[in-house]
mmCIF entry with sequence, helices, sheets and N, C-alpha, C, O atoms, coordinates in Angstrom:
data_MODEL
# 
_entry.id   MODEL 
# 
_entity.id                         1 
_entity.type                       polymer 
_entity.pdbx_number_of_molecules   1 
# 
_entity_poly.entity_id                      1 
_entity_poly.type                           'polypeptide(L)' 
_entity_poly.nstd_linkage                   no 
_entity_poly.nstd_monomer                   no 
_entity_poly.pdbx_seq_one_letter_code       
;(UNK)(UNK)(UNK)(UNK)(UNK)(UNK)(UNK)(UNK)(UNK)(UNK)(UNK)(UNK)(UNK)(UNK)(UNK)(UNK)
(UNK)(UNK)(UNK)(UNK)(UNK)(UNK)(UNK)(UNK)(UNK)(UNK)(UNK)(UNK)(UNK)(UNK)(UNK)(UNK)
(UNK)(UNK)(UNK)(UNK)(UNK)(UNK)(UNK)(UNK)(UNK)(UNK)(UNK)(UNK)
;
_entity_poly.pdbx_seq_one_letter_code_can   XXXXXXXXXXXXXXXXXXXXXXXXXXXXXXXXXXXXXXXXXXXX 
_entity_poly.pdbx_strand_id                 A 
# 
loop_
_entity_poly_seq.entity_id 
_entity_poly_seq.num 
_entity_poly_seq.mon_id 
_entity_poly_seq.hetero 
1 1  UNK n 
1 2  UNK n 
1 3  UNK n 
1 4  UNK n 
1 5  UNK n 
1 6  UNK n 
1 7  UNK n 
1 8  UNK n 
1 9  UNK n 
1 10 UNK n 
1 11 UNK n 
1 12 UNK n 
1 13 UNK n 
1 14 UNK n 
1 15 UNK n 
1 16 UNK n 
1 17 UNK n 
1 18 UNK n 
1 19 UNK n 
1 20 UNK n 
1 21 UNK n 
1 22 UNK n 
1 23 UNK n 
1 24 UNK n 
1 25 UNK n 
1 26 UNK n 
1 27 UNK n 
1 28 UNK n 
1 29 UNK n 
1 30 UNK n 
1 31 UNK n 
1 32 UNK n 
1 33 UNK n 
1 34 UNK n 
1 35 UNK n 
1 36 UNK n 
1 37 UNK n 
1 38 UNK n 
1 39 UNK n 
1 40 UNK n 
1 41 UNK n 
1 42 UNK n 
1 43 UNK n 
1 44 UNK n 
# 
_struct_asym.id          A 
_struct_asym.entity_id   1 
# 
loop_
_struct_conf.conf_type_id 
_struct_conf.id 
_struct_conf.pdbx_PDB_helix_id 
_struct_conf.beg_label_comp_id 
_struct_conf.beg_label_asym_id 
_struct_conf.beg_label_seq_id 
_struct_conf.pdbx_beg_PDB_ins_code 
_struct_conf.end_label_comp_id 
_struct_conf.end_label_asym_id 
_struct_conf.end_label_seq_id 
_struct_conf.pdbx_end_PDB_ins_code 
_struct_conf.beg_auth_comp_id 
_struct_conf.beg_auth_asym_id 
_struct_conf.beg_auth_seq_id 
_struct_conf.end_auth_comp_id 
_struct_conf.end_auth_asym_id 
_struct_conf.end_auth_seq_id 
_struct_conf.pdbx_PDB_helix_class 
_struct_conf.details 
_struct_conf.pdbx_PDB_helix_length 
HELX_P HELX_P1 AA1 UNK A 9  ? UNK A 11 ? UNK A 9  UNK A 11 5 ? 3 
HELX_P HELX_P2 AA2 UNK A 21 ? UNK A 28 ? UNK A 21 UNK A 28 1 ? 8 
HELX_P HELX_P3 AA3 UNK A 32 ? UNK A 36 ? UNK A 32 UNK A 36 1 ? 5 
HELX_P HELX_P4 AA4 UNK A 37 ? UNK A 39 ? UNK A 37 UNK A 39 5 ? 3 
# 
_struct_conf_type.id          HELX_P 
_struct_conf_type.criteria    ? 
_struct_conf_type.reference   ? 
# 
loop_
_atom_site.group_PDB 
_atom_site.id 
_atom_site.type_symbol 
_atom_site.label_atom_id 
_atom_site.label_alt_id 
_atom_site.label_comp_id 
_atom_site.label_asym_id 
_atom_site.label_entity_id 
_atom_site.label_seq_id 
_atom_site.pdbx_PDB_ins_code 
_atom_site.Cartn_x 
_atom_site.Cartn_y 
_atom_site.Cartn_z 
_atom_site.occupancy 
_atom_site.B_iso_or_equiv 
_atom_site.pdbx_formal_charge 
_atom_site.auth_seq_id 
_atom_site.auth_comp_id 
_atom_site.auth_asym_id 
_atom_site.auth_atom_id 
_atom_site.pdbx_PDB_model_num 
ATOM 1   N N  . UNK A 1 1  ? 120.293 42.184 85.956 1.00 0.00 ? 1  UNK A N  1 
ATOM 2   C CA . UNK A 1 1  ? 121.004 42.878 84.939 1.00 0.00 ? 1  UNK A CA 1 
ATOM 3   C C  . UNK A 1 1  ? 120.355 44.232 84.704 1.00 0.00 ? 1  UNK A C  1 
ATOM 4   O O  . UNK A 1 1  ? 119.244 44.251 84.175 1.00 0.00 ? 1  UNK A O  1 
ATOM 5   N N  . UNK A 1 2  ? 120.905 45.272 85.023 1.00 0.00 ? 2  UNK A N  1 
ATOM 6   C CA . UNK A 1 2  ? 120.424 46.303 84.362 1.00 0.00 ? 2  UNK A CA 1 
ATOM 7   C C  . UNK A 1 2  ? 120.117 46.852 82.950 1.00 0.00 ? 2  UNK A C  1 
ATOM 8   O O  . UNK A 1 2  ? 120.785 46.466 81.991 1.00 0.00 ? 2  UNK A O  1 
ATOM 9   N N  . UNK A 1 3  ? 119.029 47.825 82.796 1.00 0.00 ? 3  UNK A N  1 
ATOM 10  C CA . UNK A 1 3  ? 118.892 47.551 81.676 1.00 0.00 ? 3  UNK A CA 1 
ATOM 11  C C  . UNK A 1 3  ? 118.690 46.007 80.332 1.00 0.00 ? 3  UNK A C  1 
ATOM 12  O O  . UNK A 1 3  ? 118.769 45.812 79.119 1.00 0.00 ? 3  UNK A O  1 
ATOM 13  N N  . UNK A 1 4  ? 118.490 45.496 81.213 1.00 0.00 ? 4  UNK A N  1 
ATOM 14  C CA . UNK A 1 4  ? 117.772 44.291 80.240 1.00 0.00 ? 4  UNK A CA 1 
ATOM 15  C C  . UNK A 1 4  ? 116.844 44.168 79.762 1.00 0.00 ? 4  UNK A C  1 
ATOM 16  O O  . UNK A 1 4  ? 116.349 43.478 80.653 1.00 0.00 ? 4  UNK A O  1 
ATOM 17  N N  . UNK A 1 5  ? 115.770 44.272 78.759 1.00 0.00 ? 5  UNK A N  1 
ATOM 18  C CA . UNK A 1 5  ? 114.552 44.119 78.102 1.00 0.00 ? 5  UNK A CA 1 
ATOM 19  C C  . UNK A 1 5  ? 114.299 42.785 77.562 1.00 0.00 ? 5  UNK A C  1 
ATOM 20  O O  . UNK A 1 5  ? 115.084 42.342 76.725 1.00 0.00 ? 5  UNK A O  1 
ATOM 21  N N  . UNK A 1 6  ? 113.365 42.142 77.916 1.00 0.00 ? 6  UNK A N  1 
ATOM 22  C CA . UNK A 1 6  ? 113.332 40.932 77.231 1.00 0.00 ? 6  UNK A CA 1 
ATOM 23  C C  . UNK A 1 6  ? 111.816 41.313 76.503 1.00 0.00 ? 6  UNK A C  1 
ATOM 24  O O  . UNK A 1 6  ? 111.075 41.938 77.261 1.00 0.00 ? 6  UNK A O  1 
ATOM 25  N N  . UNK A 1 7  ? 111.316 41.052 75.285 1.00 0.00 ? 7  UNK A N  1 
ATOM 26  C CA . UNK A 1 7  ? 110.125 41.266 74.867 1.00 0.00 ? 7  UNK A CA 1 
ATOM 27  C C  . UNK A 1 7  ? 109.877 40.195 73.706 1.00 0.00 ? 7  UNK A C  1 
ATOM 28  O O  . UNK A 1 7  ? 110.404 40.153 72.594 1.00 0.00 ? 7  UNK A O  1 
ATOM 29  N N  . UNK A 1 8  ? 108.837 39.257 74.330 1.00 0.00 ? 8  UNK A N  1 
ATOM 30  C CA . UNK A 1 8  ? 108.572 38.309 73.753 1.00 0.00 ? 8  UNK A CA 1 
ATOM 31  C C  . UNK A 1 8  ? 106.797 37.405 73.822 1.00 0.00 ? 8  UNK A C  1 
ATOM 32  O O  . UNK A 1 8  ? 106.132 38.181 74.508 1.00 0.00 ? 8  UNK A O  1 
ATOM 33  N N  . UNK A 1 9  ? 106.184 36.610 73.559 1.00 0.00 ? 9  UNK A N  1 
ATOM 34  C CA . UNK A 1 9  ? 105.246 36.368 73.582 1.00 0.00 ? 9  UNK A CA 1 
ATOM 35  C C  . UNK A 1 9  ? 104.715 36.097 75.103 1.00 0.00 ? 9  UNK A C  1 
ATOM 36  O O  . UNK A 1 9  ? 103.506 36.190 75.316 1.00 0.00 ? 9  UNK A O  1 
ATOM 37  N N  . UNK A 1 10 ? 105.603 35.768 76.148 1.00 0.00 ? 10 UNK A N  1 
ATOM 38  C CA . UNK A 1 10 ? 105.374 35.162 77.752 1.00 0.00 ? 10 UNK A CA 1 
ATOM 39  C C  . UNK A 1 10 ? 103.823 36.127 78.332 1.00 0.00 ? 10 UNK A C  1 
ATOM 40  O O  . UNK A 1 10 ? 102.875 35.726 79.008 1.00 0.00 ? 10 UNK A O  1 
ATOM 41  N N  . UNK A 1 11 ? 104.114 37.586 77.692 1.00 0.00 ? 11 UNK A N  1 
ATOM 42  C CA . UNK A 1 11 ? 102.773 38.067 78.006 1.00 0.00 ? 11 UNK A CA 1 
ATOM 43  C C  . UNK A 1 11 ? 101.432 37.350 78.092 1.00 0.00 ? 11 UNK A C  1 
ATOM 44  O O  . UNK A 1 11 ? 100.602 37.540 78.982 1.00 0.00 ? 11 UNK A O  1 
ATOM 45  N N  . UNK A 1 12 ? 101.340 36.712 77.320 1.00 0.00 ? 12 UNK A N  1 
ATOM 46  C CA . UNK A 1 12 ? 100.219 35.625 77.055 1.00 0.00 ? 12 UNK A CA 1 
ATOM 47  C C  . UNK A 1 12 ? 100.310 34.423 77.626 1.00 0.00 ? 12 UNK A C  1 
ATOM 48  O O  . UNK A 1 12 ? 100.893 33.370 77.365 1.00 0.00 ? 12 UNK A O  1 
ATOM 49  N N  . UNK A 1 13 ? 99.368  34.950 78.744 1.00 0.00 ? 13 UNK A N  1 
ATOM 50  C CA . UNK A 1 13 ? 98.993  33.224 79.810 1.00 0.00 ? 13 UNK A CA 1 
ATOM 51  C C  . UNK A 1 13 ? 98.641  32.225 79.272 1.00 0.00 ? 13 UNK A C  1 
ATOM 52  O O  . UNK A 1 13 ? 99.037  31.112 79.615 1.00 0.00 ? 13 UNK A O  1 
ATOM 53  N N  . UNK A 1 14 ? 97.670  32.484 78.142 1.00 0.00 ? 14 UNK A N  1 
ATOM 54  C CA . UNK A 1 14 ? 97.324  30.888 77.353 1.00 0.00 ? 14 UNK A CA 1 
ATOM 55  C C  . UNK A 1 14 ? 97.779  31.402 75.918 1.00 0.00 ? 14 UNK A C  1 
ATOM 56  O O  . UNK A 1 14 ? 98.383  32.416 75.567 1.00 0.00 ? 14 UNK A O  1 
ATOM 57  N N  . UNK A 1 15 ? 97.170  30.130 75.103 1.00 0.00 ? 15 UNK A N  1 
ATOM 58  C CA . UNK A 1 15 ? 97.480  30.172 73.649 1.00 0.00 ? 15 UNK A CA 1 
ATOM 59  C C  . UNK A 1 15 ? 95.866  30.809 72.967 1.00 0.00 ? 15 UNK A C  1 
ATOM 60  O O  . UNK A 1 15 ? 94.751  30.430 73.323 1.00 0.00 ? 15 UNK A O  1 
ATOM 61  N N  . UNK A 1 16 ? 96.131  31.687 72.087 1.00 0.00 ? 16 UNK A N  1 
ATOM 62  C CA . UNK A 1 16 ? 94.861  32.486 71.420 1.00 0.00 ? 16 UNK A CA 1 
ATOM 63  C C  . UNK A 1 16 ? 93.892  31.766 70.330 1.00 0.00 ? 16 UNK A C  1 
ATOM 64  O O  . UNK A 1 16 ? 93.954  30.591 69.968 1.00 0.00 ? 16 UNK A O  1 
ATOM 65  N N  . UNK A 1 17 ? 93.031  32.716 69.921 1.00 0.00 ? 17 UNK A N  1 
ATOM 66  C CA . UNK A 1 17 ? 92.664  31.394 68.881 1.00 0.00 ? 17 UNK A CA 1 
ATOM 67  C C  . UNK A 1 17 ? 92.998  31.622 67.856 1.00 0.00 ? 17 UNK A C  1 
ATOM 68  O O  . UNK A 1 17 ? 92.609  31.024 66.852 1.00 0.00 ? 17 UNK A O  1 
ATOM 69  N N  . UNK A 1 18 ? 94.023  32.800 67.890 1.00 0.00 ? 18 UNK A N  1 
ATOM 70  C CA . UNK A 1 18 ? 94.822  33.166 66.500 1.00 0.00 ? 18 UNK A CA 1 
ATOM 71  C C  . UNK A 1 18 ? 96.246  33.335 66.960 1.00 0.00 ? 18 UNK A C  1 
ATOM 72  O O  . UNK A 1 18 ? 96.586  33.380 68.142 1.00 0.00 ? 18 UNK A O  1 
ATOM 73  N N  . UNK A 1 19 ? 97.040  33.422 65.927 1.00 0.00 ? 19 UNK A N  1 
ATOM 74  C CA . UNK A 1 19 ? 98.408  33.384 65.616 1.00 0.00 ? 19 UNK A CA 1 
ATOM 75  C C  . UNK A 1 19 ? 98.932  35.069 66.540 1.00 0.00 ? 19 UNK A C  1 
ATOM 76  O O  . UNK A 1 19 ? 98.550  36.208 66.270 1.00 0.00 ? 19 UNK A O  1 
ATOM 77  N N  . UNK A 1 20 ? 99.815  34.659 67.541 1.00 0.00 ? 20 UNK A N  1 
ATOM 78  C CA . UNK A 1 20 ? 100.137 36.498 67.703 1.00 0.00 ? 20 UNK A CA 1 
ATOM 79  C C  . UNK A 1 20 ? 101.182 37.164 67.369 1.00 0.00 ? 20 UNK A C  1 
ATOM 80  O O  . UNK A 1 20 ? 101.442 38.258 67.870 1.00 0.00 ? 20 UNK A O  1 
ATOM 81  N N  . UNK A 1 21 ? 102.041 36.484 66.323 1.00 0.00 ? 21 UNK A N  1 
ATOM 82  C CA . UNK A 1 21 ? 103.112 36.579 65.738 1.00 0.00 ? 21 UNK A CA 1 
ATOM 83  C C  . UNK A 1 21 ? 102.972 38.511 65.617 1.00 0.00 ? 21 UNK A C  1 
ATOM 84  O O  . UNK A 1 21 ? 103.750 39.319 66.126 1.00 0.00 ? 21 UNK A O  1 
ATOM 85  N N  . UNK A 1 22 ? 101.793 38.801 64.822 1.00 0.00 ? 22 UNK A N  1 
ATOM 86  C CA . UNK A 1 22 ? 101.880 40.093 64.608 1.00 0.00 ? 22 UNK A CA 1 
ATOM 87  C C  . UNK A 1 22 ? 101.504 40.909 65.729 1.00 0.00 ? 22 UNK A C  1 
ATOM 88  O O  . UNK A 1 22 ? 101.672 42.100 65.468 1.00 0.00 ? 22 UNK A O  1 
ATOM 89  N N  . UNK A 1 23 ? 101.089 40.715 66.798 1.00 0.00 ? 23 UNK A N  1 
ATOM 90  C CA . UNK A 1 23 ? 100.964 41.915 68.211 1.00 0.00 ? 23 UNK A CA 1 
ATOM 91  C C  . UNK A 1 23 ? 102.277 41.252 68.433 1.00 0.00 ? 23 UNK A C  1 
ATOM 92  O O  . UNK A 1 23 ? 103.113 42.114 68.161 1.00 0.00 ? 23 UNK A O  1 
ATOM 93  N N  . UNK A 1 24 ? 102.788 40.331 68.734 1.00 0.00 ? 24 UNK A N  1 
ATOM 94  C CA . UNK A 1 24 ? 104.239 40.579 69.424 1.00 0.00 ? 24 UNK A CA 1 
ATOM 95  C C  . UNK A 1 24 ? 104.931 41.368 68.480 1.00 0.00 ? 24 UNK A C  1 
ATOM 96  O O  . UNK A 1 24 ? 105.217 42.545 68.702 1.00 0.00 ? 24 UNK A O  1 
ATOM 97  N N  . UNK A 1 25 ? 105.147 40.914 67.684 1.00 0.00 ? 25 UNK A N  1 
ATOM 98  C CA . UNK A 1 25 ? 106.050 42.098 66.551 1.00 0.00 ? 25 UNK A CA 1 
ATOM 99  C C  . UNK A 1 25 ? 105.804 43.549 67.268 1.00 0.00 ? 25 UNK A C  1 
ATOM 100 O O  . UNK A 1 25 ? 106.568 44.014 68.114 1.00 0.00 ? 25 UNK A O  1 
ATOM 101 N N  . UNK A 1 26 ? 104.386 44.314 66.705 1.00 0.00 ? 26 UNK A N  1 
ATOM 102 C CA . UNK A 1 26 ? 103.771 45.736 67.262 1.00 0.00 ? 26 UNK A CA 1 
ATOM 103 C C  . UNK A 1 26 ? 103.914 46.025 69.267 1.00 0.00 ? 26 UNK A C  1 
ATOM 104 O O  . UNK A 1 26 ? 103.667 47.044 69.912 1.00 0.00 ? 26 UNK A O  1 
ATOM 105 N N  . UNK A 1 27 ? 104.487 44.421 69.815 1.00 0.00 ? 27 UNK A N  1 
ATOM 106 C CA . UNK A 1 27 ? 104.567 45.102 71.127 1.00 0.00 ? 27 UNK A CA 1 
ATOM 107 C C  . UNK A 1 27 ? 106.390 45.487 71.448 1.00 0.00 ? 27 UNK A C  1 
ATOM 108 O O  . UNK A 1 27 ? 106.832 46.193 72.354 1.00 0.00 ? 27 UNK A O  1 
ATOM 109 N N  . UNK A 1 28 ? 107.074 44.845 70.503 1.00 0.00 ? 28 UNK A N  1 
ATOM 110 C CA . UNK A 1 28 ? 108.634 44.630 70.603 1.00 0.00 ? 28 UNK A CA 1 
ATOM 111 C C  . UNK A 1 28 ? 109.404 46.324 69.546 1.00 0.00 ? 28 UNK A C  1 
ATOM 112 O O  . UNK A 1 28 ? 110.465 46.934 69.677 1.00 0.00 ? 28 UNK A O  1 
ATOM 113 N N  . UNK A 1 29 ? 108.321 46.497 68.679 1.00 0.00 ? 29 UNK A N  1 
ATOM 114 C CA . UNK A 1 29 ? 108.473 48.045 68.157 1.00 0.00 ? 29 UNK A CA 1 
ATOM 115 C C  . UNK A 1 29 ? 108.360 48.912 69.112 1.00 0.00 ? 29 UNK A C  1 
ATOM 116 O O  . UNK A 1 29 ? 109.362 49.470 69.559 1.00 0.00 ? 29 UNK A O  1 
ATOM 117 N N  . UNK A 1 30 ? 107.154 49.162 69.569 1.00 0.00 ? 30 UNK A N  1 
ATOM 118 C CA . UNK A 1 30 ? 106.615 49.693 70.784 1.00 0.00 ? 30 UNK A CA 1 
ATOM 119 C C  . UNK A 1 30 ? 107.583 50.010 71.447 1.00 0.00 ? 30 UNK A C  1 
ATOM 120 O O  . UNK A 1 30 ? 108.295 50.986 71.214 1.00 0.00 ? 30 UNK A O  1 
ATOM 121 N N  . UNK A 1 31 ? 107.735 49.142 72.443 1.00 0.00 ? 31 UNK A N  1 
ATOM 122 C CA . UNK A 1 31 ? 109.114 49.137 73.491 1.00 0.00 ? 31 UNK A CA 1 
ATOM 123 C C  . UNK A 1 31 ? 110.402 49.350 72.858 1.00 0.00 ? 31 UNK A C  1 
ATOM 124 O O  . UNK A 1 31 ? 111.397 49.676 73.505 1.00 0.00 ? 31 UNK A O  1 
ATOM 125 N N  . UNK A 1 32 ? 110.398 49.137 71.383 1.00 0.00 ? 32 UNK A N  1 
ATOM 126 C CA . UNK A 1 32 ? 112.300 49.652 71.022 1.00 0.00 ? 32 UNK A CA 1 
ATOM 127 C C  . UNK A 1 32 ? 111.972 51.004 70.898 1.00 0.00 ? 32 UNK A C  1 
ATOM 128 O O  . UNK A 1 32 ? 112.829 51.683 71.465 1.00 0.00 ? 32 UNK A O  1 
ATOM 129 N N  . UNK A 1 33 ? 111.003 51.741 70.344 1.00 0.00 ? 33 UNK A N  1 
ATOM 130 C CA . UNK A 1 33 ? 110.563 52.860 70.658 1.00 0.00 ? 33 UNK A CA 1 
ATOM 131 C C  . UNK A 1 33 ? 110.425 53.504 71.644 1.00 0.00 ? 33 UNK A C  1 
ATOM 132 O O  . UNK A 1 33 ? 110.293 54.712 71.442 1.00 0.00 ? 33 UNK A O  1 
ATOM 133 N N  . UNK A 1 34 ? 110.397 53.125 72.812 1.00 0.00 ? 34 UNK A N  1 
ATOM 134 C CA . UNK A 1 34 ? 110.336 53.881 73.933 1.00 0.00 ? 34 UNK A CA 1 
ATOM 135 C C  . UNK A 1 34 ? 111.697 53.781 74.119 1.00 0.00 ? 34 UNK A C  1 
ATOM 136 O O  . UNK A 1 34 ? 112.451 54.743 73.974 1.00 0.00 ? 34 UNK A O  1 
ATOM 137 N N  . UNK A 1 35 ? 112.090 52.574 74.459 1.00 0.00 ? 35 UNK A N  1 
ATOM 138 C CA . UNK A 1 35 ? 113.696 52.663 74.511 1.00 0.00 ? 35 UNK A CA 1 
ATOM 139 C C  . UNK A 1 35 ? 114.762 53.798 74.164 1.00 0.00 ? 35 UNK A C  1 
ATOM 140 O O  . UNK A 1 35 ? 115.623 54.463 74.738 1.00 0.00 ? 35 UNK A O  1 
ATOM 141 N N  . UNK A 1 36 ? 114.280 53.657 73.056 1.00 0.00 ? 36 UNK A N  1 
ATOM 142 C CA . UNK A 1 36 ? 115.079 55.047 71.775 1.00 0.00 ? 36 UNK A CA 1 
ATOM 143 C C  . UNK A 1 36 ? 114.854 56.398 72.830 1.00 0.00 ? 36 UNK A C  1 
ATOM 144 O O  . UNK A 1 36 ? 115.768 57.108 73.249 1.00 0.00 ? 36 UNK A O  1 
ATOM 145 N N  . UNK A 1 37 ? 113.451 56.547 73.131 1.00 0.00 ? 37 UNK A N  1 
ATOM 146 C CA . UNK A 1 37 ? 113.369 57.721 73.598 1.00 0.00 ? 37 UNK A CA 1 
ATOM 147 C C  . UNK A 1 37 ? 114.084 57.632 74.757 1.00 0.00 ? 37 UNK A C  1 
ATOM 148 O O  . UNK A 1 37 ? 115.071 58.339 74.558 1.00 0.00 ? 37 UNK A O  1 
ATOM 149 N N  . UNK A 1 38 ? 114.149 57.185 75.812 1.00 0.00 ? 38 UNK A N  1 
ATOM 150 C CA . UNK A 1 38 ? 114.931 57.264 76.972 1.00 0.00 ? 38 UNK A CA 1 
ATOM 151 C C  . UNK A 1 38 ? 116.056 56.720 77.203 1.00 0.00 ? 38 UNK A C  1 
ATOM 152 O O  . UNK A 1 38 ? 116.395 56.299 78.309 1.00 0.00 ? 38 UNK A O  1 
ATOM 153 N N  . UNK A 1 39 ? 117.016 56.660 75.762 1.00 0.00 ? 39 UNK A N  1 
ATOM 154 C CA . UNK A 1 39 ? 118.362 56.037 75.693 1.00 0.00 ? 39 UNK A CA 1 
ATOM 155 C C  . UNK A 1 39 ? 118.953 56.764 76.550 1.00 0.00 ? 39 UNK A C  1 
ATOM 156 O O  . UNK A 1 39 ? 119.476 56.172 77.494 1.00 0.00 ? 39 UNK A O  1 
ATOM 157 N N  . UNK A 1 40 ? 119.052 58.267 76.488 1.00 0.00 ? 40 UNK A N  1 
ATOM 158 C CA . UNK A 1 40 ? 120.191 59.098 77.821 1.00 0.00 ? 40 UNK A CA 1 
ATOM 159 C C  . UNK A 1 40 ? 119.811 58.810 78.808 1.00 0.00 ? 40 UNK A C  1 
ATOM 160 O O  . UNK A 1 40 ? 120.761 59.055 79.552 1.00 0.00 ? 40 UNK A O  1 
ATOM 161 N N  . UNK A 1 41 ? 118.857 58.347 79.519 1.00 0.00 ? 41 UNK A N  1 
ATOM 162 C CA . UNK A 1 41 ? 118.440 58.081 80.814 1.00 0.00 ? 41 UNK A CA 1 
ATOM 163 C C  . UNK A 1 41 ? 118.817 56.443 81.165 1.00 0.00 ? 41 UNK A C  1 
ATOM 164 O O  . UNK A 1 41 ? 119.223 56.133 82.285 1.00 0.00 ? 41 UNK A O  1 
ATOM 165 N N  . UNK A 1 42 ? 118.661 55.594 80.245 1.00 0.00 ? 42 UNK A N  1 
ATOM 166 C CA . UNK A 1 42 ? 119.191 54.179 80.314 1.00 0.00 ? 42 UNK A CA 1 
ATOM 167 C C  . UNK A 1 42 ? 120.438 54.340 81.546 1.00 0.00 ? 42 UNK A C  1 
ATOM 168 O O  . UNK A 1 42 ? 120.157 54.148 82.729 1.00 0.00 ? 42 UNK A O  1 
ATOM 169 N N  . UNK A 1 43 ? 121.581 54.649 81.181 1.00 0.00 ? 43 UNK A N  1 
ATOM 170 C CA . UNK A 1 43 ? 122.806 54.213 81.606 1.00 0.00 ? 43 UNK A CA 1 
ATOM 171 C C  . UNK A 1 43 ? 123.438 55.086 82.760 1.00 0.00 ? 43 UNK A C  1 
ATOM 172 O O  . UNK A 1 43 ? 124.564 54.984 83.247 1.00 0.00 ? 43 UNK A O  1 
ATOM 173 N N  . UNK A 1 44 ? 122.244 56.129 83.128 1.00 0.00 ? 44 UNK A N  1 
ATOM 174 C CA . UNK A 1 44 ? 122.930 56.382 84.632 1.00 0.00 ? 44 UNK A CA 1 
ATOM 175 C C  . UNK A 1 44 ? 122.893 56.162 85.680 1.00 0.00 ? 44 UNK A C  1 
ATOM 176 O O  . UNK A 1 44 ? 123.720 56.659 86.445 1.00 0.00 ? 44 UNK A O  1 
# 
């Protein structure tokens, strides 16, 4: 599929010894942020 983003915890090979609820959050901003920036470039 083009253009598909999936952004979710899978980054992480094992389980931490803390909760990563909040870096996934800060990595899924991140990337909608970049996104944003290269929306005109997305779809050609």
């Amino acid at each position: 599929m083009p253009n598909l983003f999936v952004i979710d915890g899978s980054l992480f090979v094992t389980a931490g010894g803390v909760n990563p609820t909040s870096t996934i959050q800060a990595l899924a901003l991140y990337v909608a942020d970049r996104i944003k920036q290269r929306l005109g470039n997305l779809f050609d």
